[in-house]
mmCIF file of the C-alpha atoms, coordinates in Angstrom:
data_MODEL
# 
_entry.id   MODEL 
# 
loop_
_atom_site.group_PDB 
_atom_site.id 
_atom_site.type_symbol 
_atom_site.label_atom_id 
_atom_site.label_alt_id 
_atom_site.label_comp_id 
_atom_site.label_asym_id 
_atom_site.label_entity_id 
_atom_site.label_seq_id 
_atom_site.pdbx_PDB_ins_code 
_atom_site.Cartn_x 
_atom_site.Cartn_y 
_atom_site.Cartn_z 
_atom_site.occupancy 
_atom_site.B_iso_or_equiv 
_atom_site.pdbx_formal_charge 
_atom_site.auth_seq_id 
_atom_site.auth_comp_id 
_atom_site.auth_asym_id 
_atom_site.auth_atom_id 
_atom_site.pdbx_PDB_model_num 
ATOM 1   C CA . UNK A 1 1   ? -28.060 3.325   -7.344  1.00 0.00 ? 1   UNK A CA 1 
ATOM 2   C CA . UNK A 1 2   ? -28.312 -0.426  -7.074  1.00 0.00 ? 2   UNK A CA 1 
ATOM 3   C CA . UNK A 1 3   ? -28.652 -2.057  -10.728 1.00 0.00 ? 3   UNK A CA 1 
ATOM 4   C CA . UNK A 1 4   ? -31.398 -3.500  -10.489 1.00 0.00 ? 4   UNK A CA 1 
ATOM 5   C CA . UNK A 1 5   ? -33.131 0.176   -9.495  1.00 0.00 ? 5   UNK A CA 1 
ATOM 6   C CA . UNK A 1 6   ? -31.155 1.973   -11.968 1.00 0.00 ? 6   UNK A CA 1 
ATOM 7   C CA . UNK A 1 7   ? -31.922 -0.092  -15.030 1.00 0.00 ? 7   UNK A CA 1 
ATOM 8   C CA . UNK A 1 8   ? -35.169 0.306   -14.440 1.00 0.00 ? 8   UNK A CA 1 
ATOM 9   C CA . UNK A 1 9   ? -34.957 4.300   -14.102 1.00 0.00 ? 9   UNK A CA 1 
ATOM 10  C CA . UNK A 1 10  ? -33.303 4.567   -17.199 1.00 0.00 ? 10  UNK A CA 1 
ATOM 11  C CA . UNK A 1 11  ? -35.977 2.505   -19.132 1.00 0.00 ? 11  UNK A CA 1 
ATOM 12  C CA . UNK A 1 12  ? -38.500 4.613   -17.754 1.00 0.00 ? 12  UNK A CA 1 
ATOM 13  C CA . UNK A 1 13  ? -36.159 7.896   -18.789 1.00 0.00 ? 13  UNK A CA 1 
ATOM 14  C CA . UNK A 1 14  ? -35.688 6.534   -22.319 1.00 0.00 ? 14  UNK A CA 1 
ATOM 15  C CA . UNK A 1 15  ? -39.534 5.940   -22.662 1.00 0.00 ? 15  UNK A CA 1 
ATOM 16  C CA . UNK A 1 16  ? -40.103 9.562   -20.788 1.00 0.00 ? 16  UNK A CA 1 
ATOM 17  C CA . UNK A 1 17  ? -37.624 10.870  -23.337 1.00 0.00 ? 17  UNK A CA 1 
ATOM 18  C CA . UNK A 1 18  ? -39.676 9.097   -26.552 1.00 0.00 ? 18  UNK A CA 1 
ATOM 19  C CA . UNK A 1 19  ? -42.248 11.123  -25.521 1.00 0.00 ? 19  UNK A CA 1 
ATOM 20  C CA . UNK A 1 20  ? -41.030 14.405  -25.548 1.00 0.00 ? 20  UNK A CA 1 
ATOM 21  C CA . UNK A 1 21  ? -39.352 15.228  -22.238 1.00 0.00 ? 21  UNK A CA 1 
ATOM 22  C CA . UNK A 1 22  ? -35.890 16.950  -22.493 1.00 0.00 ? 22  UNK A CA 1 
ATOM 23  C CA . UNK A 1 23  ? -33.030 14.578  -21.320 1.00 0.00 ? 23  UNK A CA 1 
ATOM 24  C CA . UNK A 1 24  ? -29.453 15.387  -20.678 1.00 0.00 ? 24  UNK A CA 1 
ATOM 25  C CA . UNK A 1 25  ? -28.107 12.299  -20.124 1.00 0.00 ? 25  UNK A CA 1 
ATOM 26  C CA . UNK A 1 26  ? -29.603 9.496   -22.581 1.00 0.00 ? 26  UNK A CA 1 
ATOM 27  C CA . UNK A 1 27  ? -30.577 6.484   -20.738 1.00 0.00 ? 27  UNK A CA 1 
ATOM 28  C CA . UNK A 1 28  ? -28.534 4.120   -22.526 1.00 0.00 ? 28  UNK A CA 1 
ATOM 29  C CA . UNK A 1 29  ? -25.334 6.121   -21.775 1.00 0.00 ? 29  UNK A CA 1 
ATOM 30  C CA . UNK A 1 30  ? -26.199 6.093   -18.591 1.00 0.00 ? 30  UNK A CA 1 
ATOM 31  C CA . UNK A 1 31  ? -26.595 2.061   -18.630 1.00 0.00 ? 31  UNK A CA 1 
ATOM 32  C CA . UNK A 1 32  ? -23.399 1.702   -20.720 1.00 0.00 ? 32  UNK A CA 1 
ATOM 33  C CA . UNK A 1 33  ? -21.319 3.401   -18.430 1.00 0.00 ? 33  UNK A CA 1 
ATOM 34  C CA . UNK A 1 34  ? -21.707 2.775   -14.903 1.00 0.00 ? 34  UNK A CA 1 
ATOM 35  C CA . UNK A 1 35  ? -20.280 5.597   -12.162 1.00 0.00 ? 35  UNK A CA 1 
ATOM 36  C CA . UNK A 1 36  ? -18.373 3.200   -10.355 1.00 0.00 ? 36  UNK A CA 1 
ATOM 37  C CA . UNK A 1 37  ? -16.561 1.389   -13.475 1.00 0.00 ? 37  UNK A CA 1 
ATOM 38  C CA . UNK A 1 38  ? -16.069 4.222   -15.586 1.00 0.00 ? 38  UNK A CA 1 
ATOM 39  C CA . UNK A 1 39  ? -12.796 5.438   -13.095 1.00 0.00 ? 39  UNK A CA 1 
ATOM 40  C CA . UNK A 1 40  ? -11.354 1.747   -15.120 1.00 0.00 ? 40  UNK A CA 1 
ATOM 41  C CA . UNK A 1 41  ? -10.581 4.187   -18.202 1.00 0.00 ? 41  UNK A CA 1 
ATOM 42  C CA . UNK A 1 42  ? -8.749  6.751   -15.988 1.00 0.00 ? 42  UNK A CA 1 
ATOM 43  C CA . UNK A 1 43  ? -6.019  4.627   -13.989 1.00 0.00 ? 43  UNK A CA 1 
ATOM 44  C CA . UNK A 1 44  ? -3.903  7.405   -13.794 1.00 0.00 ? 44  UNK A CA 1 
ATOM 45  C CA . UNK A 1 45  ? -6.027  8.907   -11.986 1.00 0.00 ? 45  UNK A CA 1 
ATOM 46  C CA . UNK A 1 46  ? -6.961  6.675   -9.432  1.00 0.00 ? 46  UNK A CA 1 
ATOM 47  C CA . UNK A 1 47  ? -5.702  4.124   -6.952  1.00 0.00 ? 47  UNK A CA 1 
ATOM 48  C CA . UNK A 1 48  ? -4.654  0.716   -8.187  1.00 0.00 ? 48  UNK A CA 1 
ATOM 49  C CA . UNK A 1 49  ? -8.187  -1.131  -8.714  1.00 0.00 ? 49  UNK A CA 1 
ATOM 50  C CA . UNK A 1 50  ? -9.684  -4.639  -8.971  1.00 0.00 ? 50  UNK A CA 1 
ATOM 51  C CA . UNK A 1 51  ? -12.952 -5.454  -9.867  1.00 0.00 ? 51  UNK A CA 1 
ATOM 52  C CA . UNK A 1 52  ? -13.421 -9.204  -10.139 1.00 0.00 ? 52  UNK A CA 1 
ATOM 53  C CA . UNK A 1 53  ? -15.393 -12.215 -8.379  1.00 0.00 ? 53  UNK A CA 1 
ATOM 54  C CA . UNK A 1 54  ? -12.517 -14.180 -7.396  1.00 0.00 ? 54  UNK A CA 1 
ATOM 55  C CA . UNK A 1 55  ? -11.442 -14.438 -3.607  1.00 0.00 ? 55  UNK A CA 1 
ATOM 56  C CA . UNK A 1 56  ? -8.025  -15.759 -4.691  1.00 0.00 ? 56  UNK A CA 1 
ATOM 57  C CA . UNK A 1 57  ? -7.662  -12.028 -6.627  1.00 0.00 ? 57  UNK A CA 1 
ATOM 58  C CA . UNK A 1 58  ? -8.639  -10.345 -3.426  1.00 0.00 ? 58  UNK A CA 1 
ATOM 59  C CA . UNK A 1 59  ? -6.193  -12.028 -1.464  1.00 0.00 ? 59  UNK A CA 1 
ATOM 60  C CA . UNK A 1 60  ? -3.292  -11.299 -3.609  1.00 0.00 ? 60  UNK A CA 1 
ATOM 61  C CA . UNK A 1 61  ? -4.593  -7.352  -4.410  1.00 0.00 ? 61  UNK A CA 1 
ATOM 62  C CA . UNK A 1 62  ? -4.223  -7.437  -0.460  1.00 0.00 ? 62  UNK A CA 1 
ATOM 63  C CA . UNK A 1 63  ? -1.051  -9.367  -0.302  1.00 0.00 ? 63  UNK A CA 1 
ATOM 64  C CA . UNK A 1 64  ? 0.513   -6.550  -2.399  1.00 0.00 ? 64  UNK A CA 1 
ATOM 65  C CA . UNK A 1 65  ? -0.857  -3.160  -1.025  1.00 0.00 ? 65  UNK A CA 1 
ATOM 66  C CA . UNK A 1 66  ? -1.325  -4.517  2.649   1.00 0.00 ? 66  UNK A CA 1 
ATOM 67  C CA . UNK A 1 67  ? -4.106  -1.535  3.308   1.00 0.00 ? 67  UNK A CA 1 
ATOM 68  C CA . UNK A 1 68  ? -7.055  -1.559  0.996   1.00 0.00 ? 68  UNK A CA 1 
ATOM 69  C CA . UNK A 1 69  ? -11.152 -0.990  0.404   1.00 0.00 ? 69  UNK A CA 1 
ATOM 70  C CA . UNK A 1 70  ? -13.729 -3.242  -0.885  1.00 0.00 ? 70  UNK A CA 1 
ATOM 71  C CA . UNK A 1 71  ? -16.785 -2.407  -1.858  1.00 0.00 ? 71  UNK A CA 1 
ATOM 72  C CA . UNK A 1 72  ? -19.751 -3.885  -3.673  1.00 0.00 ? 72  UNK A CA 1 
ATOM 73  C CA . UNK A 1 73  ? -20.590 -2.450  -7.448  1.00 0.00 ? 73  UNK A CA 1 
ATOM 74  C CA . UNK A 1 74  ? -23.802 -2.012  -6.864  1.00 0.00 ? 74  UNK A CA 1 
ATOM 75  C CA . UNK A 1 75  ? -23.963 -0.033  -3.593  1.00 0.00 ? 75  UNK A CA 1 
ATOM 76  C CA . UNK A 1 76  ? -24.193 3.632   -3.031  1.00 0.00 ? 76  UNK A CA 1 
ATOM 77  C CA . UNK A 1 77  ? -23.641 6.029   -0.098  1.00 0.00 ? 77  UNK A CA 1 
ATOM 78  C CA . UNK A 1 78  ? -20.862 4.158   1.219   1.00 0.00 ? 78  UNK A CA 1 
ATOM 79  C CA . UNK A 1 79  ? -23.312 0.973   2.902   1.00 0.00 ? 79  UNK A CA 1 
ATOM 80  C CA . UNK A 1 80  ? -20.750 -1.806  2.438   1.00 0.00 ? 80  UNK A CA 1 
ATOM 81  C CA . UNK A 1 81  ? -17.931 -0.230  2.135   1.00 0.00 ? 81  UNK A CA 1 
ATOM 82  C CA . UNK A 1 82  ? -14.684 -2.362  4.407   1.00 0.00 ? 82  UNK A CA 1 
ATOM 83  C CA . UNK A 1 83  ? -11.306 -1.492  4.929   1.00 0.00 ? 83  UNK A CA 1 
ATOM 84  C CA . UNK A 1 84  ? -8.758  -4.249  5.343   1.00 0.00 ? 84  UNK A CA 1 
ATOM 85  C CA . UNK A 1 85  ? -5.610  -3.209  6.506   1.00 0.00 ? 85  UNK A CA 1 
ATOM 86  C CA . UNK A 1 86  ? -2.122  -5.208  6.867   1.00 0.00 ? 86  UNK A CA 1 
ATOM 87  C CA . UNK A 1 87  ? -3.005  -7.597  9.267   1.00 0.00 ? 87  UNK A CA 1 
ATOM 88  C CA . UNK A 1 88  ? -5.916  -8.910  6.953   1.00 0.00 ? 88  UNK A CA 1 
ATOM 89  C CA . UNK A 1 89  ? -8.247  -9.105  9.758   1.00 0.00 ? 89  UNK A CA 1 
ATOM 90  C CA . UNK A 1 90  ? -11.805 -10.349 8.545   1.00 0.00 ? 90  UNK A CA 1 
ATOM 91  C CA . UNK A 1 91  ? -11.001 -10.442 5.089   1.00 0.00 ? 91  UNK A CA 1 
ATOM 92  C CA . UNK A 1 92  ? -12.209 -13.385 4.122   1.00 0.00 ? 92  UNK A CA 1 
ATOM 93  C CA . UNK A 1 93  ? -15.258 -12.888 5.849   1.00 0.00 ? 93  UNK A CA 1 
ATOM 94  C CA . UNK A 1 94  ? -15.664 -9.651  3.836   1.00 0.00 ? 94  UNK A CA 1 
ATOM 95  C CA . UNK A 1 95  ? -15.087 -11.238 0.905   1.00 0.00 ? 95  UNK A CA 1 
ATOM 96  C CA . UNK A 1 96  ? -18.186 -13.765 1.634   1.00 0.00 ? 96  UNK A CA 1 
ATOM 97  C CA . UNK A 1 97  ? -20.233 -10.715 2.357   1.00 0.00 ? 97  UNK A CA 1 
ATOM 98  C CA . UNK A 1 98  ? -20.006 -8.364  -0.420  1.00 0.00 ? 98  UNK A CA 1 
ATOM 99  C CA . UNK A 1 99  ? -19.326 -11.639 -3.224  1.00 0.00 ? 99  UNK A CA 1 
ATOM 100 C CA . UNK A 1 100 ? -21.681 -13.923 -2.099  1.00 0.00 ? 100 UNK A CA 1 
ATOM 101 C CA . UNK A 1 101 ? -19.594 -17.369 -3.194  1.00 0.00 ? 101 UNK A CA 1 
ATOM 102 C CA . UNK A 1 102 ? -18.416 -15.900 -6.503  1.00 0.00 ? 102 UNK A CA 1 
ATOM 103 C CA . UNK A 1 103 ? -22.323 -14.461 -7.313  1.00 0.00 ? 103 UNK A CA 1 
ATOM 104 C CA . UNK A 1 104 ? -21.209 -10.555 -7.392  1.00 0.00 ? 104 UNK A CA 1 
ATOM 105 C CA . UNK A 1 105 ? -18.590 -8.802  -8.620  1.00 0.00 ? 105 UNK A CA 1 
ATOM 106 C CA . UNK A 1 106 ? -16.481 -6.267  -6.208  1.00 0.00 ? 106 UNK A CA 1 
ATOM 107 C CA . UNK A 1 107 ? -14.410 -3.425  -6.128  1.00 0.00 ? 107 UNK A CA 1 
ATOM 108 C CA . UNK A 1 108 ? -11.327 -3.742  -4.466  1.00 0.00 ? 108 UNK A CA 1 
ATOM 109 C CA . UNK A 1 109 ? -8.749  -0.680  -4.180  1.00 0.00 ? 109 UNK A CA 1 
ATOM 110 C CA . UNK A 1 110 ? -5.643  0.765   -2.941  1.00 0.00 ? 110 UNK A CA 1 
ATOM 111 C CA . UNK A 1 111 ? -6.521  2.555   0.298   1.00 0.00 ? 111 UNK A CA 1 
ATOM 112 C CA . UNK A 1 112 ? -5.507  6.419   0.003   1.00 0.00 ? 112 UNK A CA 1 
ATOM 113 C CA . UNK A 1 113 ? -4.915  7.874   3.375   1.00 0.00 ? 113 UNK A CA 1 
ATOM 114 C CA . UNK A 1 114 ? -5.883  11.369  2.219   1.00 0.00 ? 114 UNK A CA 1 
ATOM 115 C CA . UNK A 1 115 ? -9.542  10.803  1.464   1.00 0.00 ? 115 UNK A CA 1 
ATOM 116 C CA . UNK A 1 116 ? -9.980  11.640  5.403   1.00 0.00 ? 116 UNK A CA 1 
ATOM 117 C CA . UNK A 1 117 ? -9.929  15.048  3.767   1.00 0.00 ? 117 UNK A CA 1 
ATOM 118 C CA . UNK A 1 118 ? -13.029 13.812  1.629   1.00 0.00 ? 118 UNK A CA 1 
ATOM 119 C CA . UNK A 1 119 ? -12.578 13.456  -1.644  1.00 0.00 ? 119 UNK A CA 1 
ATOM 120 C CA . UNK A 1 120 ? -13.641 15.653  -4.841  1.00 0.00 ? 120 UNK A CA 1 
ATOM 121 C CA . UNK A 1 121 ? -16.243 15.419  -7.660  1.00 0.00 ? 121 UNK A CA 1 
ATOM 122 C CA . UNK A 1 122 ? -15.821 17.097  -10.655 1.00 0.00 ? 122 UNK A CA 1 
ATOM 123 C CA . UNK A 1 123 ? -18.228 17.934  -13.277 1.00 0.00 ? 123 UNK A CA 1 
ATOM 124 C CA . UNK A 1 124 ? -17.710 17.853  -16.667 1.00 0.00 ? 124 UNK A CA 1 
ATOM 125 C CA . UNK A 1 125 ? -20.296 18.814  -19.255 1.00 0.00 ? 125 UNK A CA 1 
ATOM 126 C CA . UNK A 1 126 ? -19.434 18.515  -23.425 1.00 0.00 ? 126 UNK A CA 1 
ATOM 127 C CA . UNK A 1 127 ? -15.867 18.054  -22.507 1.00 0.00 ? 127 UNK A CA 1 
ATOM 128 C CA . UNK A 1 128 ? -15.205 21.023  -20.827 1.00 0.00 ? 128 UNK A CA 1 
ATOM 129 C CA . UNK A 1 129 ? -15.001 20.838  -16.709 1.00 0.00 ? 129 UNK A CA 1 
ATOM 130 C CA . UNK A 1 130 ? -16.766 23.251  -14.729 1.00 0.00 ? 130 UNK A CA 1 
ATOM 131 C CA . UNK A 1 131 ? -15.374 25.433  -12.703 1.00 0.00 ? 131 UNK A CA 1 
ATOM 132 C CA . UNK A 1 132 ? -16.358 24.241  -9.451  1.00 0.00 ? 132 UNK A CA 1 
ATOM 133 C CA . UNK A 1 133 ? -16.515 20.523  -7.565  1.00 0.00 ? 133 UNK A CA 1 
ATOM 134 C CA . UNK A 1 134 ? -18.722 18.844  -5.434  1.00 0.00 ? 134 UNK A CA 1 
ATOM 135 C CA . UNK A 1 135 ? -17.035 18.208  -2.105  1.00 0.00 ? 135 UNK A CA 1 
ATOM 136 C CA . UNK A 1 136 ? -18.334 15.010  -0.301  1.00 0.00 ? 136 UNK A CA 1 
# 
């Protein structure tokens, strides 16, 4: 979720968790490592990835993989998600949008054409993955 909405969950889940209730994932993990930047300790897994605040970054990310995705840090569900592809069409419009002037931070990545096959989540639990994914 948004930051804003999730830093506020996971007070109320460490003060739930003071109390007595069982919790699997301790709020402050949960705060100190974000969904979205945690693929940044994995590149070889993933597509090549930017996350900054400058439009000049953006522009040369793009220069270099022609056909790539932007999307805002804090979003969820895919709402602001773009896809710029060679010919840069709106780009730095998008870039306005989801940065607001240098205020937010974005992700910007490589696009992967086979993610029209939906992509895969897997869960892993005390180091060891489970044997089955979440398909989205």
């Amino acid at each position: 979720p948004p930051l804003t909405a999730s830093l506020y969950a996971t007070h109320l889940l460490g003060r739930a968790e003071a109390e007595g209730a069982k919790v699997f994932n301790r709020a402050a993990a949960l705060r100190d490592h974000p969904e979205k930047l945690a693929i940044l300790e994995f590149p070889q897994f993933t597509p090549p990835t930017l996350v900054t605040r400058q439009e000049a970054d953006v522009r040369a990310f793009h220069a270099e993989h022609r056909d790539i995705i932007l999307k805002p840090l804090d979003g969820m569900g895919g709402s602001g998600i773009f896809r710029v592809r060679d010919d840069g069409l709106n780009l730095g419009a998008i870039i306005e949008t989801l940065n607001r002037h240098g205020a937010q931070t974005l992700m910007v990545q490589r696009y992967l054409p086979e993610i029209v096959d939906g992509d895969k989540r897997v869960l892993v639990i005390g180091g060891e993955p489970i044997p089955f994914s979440l398909a989205r």
